[in-house]
N, C-alpha and C positions, 0 to 999 in steps of 0.2 A: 219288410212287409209293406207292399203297396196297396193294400185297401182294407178301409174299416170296419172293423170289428163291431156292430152294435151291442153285443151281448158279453157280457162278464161271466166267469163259471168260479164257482157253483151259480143254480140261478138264483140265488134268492140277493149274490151282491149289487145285481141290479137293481132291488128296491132301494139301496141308499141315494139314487137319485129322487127320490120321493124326500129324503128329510131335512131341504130348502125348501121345500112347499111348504112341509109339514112346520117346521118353525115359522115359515111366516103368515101363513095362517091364523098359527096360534099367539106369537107374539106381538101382530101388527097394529093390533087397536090398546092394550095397555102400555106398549112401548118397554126395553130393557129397560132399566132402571141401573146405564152402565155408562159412567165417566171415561171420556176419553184419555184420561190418563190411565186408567184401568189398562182400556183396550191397546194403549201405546207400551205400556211397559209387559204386558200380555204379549204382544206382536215380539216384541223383541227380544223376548223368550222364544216364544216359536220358531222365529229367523231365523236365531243361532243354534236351538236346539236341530233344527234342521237340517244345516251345514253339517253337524256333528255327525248327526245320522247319514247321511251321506261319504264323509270320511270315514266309516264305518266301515259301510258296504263296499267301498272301494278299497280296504285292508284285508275285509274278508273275501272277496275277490283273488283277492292276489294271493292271500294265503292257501287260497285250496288251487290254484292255477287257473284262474279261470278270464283272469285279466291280462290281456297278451300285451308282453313288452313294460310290465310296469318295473323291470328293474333299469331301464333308462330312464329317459327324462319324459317328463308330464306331454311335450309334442307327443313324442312317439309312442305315448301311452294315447292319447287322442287316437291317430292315425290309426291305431291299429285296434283299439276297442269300437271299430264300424262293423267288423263282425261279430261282436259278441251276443247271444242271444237271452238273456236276460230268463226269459221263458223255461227255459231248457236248464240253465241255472241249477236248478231244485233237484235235478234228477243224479247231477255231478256235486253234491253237496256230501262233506262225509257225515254220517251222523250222528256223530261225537257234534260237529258244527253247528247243526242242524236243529238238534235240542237245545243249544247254549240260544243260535236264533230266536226258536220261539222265546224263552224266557225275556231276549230282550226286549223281545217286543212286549212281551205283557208285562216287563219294567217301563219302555216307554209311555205305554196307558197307563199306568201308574201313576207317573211324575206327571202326565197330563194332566190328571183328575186335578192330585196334589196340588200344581197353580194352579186350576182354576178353582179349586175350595178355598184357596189363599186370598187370592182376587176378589171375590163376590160375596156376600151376607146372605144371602137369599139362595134356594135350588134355581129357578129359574135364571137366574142371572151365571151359577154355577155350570150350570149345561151349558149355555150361548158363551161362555167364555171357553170351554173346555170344545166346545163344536170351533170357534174361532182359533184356537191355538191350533187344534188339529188341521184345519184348513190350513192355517200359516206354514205349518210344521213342513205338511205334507208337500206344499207349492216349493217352501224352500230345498227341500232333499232333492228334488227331481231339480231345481235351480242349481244347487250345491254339484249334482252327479253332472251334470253338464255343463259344470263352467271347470270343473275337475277333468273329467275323462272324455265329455266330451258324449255321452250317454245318456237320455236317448234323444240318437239320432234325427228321429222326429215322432209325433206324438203318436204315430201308429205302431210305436214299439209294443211288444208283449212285454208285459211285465207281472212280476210273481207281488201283489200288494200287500199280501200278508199271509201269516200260518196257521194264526189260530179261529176255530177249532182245523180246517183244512187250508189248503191251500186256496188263496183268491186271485184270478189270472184276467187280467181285463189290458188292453192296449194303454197309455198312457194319457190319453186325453179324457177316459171315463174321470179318473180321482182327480183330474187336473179341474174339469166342468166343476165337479162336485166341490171341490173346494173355495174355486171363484165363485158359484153361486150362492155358498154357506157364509163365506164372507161379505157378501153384497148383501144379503137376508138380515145379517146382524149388525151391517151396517145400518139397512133402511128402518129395521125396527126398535131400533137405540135412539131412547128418548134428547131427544136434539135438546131441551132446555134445559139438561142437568148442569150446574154449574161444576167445573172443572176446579 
């Protein structure tokens, strides 16, 4: 795909570019009330949980055939996952698969909340930590699938972001912005004189 997609479908995925504004808006004059040890051992959940998730989708891949060459070696699983379309994915999906998907994903939101209710004493602190894992999470899985297979190729991939309640289909740079920008939000509105 050589040119940019501005628009996410359904429309309304578009509006999650609005909820970096919207936290820092709302966060920027009280400031988090969030230790950077917090936020480091937060991150480092997220990193890894992202890696995971990413090892995931490159098993689920393979298991329904859709990842060419991965019974070789990881080169030639590169090499030849430059045409895979990501997009298209969902429609070659069995649905035995498909349903276990969605659940895991709404297990992943789960165990997101989960640390961040573990992390934080406060709602507000609980959100900005569960908005930063997700950010982290997400940045890592698209890191994870590319230093894996090799996928995607470049940020104007189509890519399926998620199931529920439908399918959300946006290139890779939309959730990649959203997440550096989510992450820079709670970084700038994280009260700098908390002692660690």
């Amino acid at each position: 795909m050589n040119s940019v997609q501005w628009l996410a479908t359904p429309w309304w995925v578009n509006l999650l570019v609005f909820i970096p504004v919207l936290i820092f808006l709302l966060w920027r004059r009280q400031g988090l009330q969030l230790k950077r040890r917090q936020l480091l051992f937060a991150a480092i959940f997220a990193l890894s949980f992202g890696f995971v998730e990413a090892a995931v989708v490159v098993y689920l891949r393979a298991a329904v055939g859709l990842l060419p060459g991965y019974q070789g070696s990881l080169s030639q699983v590169r090499e030849l996952s430059q045409t895979y379309d990501q997009s298209k994915s969902i429609d070659d999906f069995p649905q035995s698969l498909l349903t276990v998907e969605v659940f895991r994903e709404a297990a992943t939101i789960f165990m997101l909340v989960a640390v961040a209710c573990l992390t934080a004493p406060r709602a507000r602190e609980r959100w900005a930590v569960f908005l930063w894992i997700f950010a982290l999470w997400d940045s890592a899985y698209y890191a994870g699938l590319w230093s894996t297979i090799r996928w995607p190729a470049s940020l104007r991939e189509l890519d399926v972001l998620f199931l529920i309640p439908v399918p959300w289909v946006s290139q890779v740079w939309f959730p990649v912005l959203i997440s550096g920008l989510t992450v820079a939000v709670i970084l700038l509105t994280r009260n700098p004189q908390l002692a660690d």
